[in-house]
C-alpha positions as CSV (number, residue, x, y, z in Angstrom):
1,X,-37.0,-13.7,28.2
2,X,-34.9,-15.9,26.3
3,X,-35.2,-14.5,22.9
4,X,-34.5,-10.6,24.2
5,X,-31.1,-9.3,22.1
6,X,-31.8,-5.5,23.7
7,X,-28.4,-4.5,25.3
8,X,-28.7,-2.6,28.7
9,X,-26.0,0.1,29.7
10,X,-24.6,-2.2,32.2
11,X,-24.0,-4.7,29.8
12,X,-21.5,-2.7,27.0
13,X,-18.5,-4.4,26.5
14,X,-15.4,-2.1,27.8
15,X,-13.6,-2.4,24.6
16,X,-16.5,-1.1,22.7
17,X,-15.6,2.3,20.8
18,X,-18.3,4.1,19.5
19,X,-18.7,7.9,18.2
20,X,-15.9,10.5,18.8
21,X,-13.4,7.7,20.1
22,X,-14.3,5.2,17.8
23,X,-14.2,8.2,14.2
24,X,-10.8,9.6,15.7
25,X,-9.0,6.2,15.8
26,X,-10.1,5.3,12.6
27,X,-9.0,8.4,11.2
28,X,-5.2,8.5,13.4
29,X,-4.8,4.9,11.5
30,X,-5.9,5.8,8.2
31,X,-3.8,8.8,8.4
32,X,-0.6,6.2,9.5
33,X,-1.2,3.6,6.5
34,X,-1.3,6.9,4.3
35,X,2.0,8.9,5.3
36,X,3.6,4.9,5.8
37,X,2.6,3.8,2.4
38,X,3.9,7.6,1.0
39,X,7.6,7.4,2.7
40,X,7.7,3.8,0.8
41,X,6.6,4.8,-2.0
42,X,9.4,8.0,-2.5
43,X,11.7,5.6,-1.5
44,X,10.8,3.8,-4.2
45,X,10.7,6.1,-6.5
46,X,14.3,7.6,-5.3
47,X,15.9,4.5,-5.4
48,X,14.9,4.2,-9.3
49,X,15.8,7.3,-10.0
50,X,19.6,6.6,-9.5
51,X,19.4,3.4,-11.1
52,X,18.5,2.9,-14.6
53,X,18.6,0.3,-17.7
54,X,20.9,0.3,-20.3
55,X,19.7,-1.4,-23.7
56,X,22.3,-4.2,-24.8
57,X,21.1,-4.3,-28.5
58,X,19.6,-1.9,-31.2
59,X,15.9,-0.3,-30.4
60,X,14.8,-1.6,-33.2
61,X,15.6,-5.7,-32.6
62,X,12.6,-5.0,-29.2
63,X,9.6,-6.3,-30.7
64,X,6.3,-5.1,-29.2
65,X,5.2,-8.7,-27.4
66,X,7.7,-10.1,-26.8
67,X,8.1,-12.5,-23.5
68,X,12.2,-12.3,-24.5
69,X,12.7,-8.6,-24.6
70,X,13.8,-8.8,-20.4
71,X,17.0,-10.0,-22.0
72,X,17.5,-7.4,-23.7
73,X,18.7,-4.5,-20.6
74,X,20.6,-4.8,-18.0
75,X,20.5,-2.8,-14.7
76,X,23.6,-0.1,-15.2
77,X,23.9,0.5,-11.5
């Protein structure tokens, strides 16, 4: 039959990875992105941490929208 889309046991492709297999890989990788995407983000967070901005005029000059207040700090370390 030409139209038949039933797959026999025989033909299963070898990469195929179903059940157990297929729920433990894709746990082991979602696990990696998350403890990956955590070490960059305290990275991140440490490197910050150290370095802060230092206001070059008076607090009260910053208005509230403003597309020019970026020039007015300056990275201190």
């Amino acid at each position: 039959m030409a139209g038949n889309t039933q797959m026999n046991e025989n033909e299963r492709g070898i990469m195929s990875l179903n059940g157990l297999t297929g729920g433990i890989i894709a746990t082991v990788l979602l696990l990696t992105i998350l403890a990956v995407l955590t070490v960059f983000s305290i990275s991140t967070q440490a490197d910050n941490a150290t370095k802060y901005y230092e206001i070059n005029q008076d607090l009260n000059a910053l208005k509230m929208n403003s597309s020019t207040n970026h020039t007015q700090r300056s990275m201190v370390k």
